[in-house]
C-alpha positions in Angstrom: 0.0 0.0 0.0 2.8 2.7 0.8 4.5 1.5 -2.3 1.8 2.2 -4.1 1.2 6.3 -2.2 4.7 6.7 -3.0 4.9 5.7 -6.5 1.8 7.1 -7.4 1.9 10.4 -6.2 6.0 10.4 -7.0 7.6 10.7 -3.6 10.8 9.3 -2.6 9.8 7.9 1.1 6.4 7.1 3.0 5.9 6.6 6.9 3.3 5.6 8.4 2.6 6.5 11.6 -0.4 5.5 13.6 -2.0 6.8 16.9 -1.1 5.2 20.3 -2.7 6.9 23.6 -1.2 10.8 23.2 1.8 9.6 20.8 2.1 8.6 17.6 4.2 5.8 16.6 6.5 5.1 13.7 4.8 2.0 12.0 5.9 1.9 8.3 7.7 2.7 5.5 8.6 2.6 2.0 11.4 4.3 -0.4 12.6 4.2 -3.4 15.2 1.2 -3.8 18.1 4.0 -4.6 17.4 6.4 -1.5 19.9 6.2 1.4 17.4 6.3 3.6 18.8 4.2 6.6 19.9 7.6 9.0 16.7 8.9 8.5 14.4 5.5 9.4 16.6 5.0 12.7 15.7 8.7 14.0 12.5 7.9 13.1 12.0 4.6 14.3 13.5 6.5 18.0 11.0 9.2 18.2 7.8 8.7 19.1 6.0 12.0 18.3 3.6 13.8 20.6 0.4 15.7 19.3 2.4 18.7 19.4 5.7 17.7 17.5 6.7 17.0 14.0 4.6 17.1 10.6 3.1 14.2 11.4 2.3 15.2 14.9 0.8 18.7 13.7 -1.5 17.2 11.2 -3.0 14.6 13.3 -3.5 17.3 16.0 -5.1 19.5 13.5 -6.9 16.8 11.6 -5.7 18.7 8.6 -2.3 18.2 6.1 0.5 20.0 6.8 2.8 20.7 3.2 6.5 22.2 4.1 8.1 22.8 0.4 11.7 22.4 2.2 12.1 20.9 5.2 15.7 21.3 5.5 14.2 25.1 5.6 12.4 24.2 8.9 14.4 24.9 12.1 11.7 22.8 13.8 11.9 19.8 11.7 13.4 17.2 14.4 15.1 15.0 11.5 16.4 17.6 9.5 20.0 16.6 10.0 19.0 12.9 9.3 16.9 14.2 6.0 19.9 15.8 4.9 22.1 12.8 4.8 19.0 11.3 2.9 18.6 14.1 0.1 15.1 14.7 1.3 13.2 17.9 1.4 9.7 18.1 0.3 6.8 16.9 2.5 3.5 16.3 3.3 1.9 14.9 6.5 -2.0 13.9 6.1 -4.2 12.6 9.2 -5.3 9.5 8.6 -8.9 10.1 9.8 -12.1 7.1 10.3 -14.4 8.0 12.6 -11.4 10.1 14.1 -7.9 10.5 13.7 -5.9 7.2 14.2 -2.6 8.4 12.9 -0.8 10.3 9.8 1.3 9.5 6.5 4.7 11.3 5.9 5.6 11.8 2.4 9.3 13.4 1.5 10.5 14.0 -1.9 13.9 14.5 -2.9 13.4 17.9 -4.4 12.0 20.5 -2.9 8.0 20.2 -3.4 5.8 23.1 -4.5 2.5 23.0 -2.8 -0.3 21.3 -5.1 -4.3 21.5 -4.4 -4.3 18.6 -6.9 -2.5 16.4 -5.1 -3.3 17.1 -2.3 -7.3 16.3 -2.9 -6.0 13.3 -4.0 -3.5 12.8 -1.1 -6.8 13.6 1.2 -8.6 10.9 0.0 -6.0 8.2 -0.2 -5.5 8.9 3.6 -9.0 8.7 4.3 -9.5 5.1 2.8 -6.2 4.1 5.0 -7.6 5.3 8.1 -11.1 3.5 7.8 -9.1 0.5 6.7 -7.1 0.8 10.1 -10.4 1.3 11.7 -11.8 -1.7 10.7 -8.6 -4.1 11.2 -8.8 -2.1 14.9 -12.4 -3.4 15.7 -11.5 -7.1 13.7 -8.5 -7.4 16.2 -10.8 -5.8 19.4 -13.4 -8.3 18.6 -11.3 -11.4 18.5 -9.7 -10.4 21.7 -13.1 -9.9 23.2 -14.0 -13.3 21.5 -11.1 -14.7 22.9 -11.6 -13.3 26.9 -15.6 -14.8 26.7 -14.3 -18.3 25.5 -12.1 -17.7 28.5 -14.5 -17.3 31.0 -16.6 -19.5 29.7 -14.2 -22.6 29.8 -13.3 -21.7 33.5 -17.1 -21.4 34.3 -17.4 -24.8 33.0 -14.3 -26.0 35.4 -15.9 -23.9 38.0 -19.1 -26.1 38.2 -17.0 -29.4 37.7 -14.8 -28.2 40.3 -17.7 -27.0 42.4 -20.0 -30.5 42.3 -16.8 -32.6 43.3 -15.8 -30.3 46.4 -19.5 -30.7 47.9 -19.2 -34.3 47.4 -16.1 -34.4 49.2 -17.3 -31.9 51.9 -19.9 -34.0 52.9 -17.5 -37.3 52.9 -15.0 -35.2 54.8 -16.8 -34.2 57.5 -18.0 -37.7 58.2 -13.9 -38.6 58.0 -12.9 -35.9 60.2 -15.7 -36.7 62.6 -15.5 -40.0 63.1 -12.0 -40.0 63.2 -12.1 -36.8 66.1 -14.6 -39.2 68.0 -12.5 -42.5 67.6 -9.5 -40.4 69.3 -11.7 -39.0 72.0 -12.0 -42.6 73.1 -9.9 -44.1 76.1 -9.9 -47.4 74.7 -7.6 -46.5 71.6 -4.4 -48.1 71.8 -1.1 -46.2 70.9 -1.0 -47.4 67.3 -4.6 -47.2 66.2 -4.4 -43.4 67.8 -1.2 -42.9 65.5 -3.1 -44.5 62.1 -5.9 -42.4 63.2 -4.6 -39.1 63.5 -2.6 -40.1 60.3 -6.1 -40.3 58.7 -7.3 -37.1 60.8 -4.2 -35.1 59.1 -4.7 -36.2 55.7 -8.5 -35.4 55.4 -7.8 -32.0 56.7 -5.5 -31.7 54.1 -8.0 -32.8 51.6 -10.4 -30.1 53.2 -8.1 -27.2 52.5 -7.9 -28.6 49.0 -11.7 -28.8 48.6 -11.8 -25.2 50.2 -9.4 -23.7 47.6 -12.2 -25.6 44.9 -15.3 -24.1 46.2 -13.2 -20.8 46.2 -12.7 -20.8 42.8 -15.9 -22.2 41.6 -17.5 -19.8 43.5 -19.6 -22.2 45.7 -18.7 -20.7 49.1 -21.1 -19.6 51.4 -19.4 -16.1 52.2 -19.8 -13.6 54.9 -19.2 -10.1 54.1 -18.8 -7.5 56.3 -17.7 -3.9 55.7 -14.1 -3.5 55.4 -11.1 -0.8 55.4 -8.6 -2.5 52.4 -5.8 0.0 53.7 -6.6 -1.3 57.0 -6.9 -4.8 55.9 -3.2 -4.5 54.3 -1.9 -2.7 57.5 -2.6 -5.5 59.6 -1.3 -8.0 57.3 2.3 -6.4 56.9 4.7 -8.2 59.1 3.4 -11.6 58.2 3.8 -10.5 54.6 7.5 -9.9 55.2 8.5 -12.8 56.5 6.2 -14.5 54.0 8.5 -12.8 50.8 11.9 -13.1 52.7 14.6 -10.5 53.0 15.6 -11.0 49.1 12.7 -9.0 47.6 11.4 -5.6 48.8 7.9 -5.1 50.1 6.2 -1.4 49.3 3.0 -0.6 50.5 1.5 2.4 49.0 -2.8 2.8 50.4 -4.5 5.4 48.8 -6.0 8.5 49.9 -10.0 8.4 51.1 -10.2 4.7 50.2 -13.7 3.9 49.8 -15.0 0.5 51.8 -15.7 -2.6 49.6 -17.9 -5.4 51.5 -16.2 -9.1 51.3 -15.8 -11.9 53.8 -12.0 -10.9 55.7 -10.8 -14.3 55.9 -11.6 -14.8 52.1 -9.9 -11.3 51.0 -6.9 -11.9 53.3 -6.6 -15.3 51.4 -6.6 -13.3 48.0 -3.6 -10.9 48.8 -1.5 -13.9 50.2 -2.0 -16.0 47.4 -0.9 -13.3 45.0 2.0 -12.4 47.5 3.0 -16.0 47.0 2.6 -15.8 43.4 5.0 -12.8 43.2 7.3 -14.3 45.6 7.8 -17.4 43.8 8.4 -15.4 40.2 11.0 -13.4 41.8 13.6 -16.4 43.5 16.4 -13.9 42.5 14.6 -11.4 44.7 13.4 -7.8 43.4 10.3 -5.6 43.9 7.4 -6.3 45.4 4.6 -3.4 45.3 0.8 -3.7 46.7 -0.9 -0.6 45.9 -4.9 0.8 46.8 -7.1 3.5 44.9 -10.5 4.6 44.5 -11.3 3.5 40.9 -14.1 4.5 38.2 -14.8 2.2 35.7 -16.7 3.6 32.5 -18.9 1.6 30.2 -16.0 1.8 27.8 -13.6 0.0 29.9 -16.5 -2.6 30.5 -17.0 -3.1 26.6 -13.6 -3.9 26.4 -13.1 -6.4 29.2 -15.4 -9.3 29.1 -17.0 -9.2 32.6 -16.0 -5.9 34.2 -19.4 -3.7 35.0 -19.1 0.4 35.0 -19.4 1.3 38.3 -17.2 3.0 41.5 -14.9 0.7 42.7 -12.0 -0.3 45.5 -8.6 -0.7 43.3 -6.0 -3.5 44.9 -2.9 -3.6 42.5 0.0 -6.5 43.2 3.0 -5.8 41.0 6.3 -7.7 40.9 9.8 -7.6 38.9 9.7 -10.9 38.3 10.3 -12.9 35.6 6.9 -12.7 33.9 4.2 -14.8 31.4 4.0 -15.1 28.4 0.1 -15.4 26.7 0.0 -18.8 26.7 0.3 -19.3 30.5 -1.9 -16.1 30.9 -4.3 -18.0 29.2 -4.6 -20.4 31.8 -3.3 -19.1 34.9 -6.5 -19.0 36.2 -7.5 -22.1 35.5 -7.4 -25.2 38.6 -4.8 -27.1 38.9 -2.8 -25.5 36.2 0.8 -24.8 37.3 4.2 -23.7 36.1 6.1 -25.3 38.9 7.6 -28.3 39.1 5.9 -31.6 40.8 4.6 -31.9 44.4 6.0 -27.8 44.3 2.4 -26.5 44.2 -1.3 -27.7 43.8 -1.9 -25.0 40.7 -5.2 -23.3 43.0 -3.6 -20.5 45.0 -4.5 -17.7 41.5 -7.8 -20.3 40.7 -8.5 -19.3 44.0 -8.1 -15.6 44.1 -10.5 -15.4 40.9 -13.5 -17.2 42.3 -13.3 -15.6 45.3 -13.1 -11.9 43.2 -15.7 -13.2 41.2 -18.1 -14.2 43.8 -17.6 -10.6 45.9 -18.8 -9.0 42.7 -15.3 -8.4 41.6 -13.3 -8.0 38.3 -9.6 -9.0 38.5 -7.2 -8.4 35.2 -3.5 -9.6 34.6 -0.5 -7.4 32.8 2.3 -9.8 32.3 5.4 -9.4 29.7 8.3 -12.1 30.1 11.2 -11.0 32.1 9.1 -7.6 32.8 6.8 -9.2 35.7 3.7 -9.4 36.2 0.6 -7.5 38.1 -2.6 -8.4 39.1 -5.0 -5.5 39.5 -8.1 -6.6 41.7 -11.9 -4.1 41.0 -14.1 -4.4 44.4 -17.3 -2.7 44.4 -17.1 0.7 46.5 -19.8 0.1 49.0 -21.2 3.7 51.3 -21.1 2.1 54.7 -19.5 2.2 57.8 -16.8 -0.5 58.7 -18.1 -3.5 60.8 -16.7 -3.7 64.1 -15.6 -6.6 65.9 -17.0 -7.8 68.6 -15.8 -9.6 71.7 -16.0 -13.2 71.3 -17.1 -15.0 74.9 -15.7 -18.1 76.1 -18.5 -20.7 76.7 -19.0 -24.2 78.0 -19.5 -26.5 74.9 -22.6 -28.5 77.0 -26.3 -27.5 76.6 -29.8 -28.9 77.7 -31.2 -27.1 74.9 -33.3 -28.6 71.9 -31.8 -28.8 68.3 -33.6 -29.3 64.9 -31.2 -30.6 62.7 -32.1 -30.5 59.1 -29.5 -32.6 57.1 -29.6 -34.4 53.3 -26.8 -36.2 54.0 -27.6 -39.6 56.5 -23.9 -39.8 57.6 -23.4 -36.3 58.4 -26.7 -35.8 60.0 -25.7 -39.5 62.3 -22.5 -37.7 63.0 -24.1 -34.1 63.9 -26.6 -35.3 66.1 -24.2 -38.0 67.6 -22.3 -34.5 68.9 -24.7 -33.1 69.8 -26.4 -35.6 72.0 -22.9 -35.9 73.4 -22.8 -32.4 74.2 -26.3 -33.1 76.4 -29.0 -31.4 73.6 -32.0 -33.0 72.8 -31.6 -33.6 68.5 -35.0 -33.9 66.9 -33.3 -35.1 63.3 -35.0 -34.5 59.4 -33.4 -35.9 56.5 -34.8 -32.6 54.7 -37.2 -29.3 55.3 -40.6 -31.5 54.5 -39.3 -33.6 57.4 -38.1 -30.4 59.2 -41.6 -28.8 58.9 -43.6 -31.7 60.1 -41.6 -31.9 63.4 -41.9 -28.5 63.8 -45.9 -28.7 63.5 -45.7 -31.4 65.5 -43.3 -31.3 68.5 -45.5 -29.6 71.4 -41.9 -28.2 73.3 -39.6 -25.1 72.6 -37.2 -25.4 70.1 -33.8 -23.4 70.6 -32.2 -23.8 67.4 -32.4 -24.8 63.9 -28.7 -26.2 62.4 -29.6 -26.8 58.8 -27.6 -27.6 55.7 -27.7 -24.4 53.2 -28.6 -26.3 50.1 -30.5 -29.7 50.1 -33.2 -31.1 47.2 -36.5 -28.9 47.0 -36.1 -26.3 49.2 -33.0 -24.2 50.4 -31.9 -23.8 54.3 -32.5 -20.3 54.1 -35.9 -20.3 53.0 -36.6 -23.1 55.2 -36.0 -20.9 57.6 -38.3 -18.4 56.5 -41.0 -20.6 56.6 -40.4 -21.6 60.1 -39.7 -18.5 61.6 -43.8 -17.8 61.8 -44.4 -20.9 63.7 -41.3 -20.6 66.4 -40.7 -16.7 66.5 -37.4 -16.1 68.0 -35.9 -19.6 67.2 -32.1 -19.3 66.2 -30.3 -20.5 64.0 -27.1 -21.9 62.7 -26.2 -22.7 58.5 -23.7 -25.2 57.5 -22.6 -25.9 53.9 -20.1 -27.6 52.0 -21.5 -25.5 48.8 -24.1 -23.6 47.3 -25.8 -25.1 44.1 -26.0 -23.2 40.6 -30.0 -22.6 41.2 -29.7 -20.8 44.5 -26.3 -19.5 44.2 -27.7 -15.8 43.9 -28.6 -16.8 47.6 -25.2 -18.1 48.8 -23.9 -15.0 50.3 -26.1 -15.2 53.6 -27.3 -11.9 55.0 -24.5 -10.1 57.4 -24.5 -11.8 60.8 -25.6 -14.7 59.8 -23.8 -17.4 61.9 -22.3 -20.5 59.3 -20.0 -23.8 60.0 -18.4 -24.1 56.9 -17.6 -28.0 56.1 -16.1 -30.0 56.8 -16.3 -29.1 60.5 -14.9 -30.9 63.2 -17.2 -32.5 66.5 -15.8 -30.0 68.8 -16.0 -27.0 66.2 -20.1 -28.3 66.0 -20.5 -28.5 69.7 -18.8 -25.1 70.3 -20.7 -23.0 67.4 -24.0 -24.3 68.7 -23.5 -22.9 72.2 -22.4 -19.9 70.7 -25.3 -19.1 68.7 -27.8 -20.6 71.6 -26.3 -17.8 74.0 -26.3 -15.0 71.6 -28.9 -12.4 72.4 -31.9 -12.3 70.9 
């Protein structure tokens, strides 16, 4: 094409140069074969050119062409020195101009170049077809980058439901494990080497757990409790244990932002979030380098969200984690999100730690987006909505006696965990009134003449959701508490999952003495 411009409007050398941000940059040429035309490409290719600087710069600010008959005549030609070497000194810079300007051709001659109306109507036109055509090869590229980012997040919502069914079958078989095994060691009767086999199994089903956690994470199954949080506070309080997390090799900087807004997440879940991608940057940097966590009060216009596949316009909560390290490259960005899906080498990591930090984003309402360049680094920029509330306070957690005369409804799908809750429980001296699900759960409620105290029920079983089992109770027993436990929340309630604020939840798999001790915490909360 610029062989064509330069032959057929007889000039020596075409640039093109097309519109990045508030520069141009040099993108093309072509000269005639016999031009020495090498000094004057490298200056070229070296200066990117402002709206304010060269021909080119000056007609794309203008949107208009800008003819120079001599440009070795033009003390503010930049490359004059280099055009001399070359021969050149006519010109002509034209915009080249769509919708708008998205950059501007540079003709030279090697003869001084009269201005001519002719050719330059015909110049005109010529750039106008080559800046629709840019146009158009802009919006092909946008939208197979957009069509690219939706196949993304498609694929990992498809591992995110995979992922999330098998970590609430596990859940469930986990909490019988740890139960059982908790309740086998509680006996006097053990001898020393069925204790040690069964603390062996005790240790290796809690590591299980912690894998099953880091799956519901991602797949965005947890059952979360949000409060109202201070990031820059949150960061503060999590300094020291970063350092010694990184090491003394890589730097640690800490820059919070001024008026942060609040954002409203679940702390333990958020805290998990900037560890993992402290360990990410840790483990890209073992030659040690820079390691910056950085906070800002974000806006996030519908442009940006047409752009990014899954970012909404709104006012948000910016967390940035940047490191020197040594960077990906777009096939691993491609998957870094993904479970399982590692770099390292065997038995070095599980792959979940970034799966993680995007499902729990994802479920807080969050957008997280990755910059990486090999041997640049790499930084993970985190969008939590900006919520106009007052941060949650803690408050003071009593010490209480794990036994109880009270009585307990327990509502439970699950026939081995519901035999190990209410085994317990009756331990712990309650009367357990047991319901394999909220039919069941309803009738004894109709039915059972005495108080009940407290309803522990499963968040998500077949028909009919804890939560709304509780709704439905809550007439009939006014005042009854309750207690939630989950090992997930399903894809046709998961709108629901988040429970109100203050809610009280055992997360599975919990442990007997966990059970026993949340119970007589809720029980003795005041109404």
């Amino acid at each position: 094409m610029l062989e064509e411009i330069c032959l057929g409007a007889d000039w020596d050398l075409v640039e093109m140069w097309v519109a990045d941000g508030d520069e141009l940059r040099w993108q093309g040429v072509w000269h005639r074969p016999e031009l020495e035309a090498s000094p004057f490409l490298a200056a070229s290719r070296a200066m990117p050119v402002g709206r304010s600087g060269g021909l080119a710069g000056k007609a794309w600010r203008q949107g208009q062409p800008v003819w120079d008959e001599d440009v070795l005549g033009n003390p503010g030609f930049m490359r004059a020195k280099a055009a001399a070497v070359a021969g050149l000194h006519g010109a002509l810079a034209c915009p080249l101009r769509g919708e708008a300007p998205v950059g501007a051709l540079a003709c030279f001659s090697r003869a001084p170049r009269p201005r001519d109306d002719r050719l330059l109507a015909v110049m005109q036109d010529v750039t106008q077809r080559v800046g629709h055509f840019i146009e158009r090869q802009r919006a092909a590229e946008a939208l197979k980058e957009s069509e690219a980012q939706v196949l993304q997040l498609q694929r990992l919502e498809s591992v995110g439901r995979l992922a999330g069914g098998v970590a609430h079958d596990f859940n469930n078989l986990l909490t019988v494990i740890l139960g059982r095994s908790q309740l086998l060691l509680a006996r006097s009767e053990v001898d020393e080497r069925a204790h040690r086999d069964i603390t062996l199994i005790e240790q290796t089903a809690m590591r299980a757990a912690s894998l099953t956690k880091q799956l519901l994470a991602f797949s965005r199954k947890q059952v979360l409790e949000p409060r109202v949080l201070d990031l820059n506070g949150v960061l503060s309080g999590m300094v020291v244990m970063l350092r010694r997390l990184i090491g003394e090799d890589i730097d640690l900087a800490v820059r919070p932002g001024p008026d942060l807004g609040h954002v409203s997440a679940d702390p333990g879940q958020l805290e998990q979030v900037i560890v993992n991608l402290v360990v990410n940057a840790r483990d890209a940097m073992s030659q040690g380098g820079q390691l910056t966590l950085e906070t800002a009060n974000i806006e996030l216009d519908a442009r940006y969200a047409r752009q990014h596949p899954g970012a909404q316009p709104g006012s948000y909560v910016m967390l940035a984690v940047s490191d020197t390290g040594v960077g990906m490259d777009a096939e691993i960005q491609a998957r870094v999100f993904e479970p399982f899906f590692t770099t390292k080498e065997p038995g070095k990591g599980t792959g979940l730690g970034l799966s993680t930090v995007y499902g729990i984003v994802k479920q807080s309402d969050g957008y997280i987006s990755l910059w990486s360049e090999p041997g640049r680094g790499t930084t993970f920029t985190i969008y939590l909505p900006r919520v106009e509330a007052p941060v949650a306070t803690e408050g003071q957690v009593v010490a209480t006696p794990p036994q109880g005369t009270e009585t307990i409804l327990l509502v439970e799908d699950e026939d081995e965990v519901r035999a190990l809750a209410r085994e317990v429980l009756e331990q712990s001296g309650y009367t357990v009134l047991a319901a394999s699900g909220p039919a069941e759960a309803l009738g004894i409620v109709e039915r059972h003449a005495d108080p009940i105290h407290l309803i522990l029920t499963d968040v998500v079983m077949p028909h009919m959701s804890g939560p709304q089992l509780v709704k439905d109770i809550a007439p009939l027993r006014p005042g009854i508490k309750v207690l939630y436990m989950s090992g997930y929340t399903a894809d046709a309630i998961a709108q629901h999952g988040i429970l109100d604020p203050g809610a009280s939840l055992l997360q599975k798999p919990f442990l007997p003495h966990a059970l026993a001790r949340k119970a007589r915490e809720v029980l003795d909360t005041p109404p």
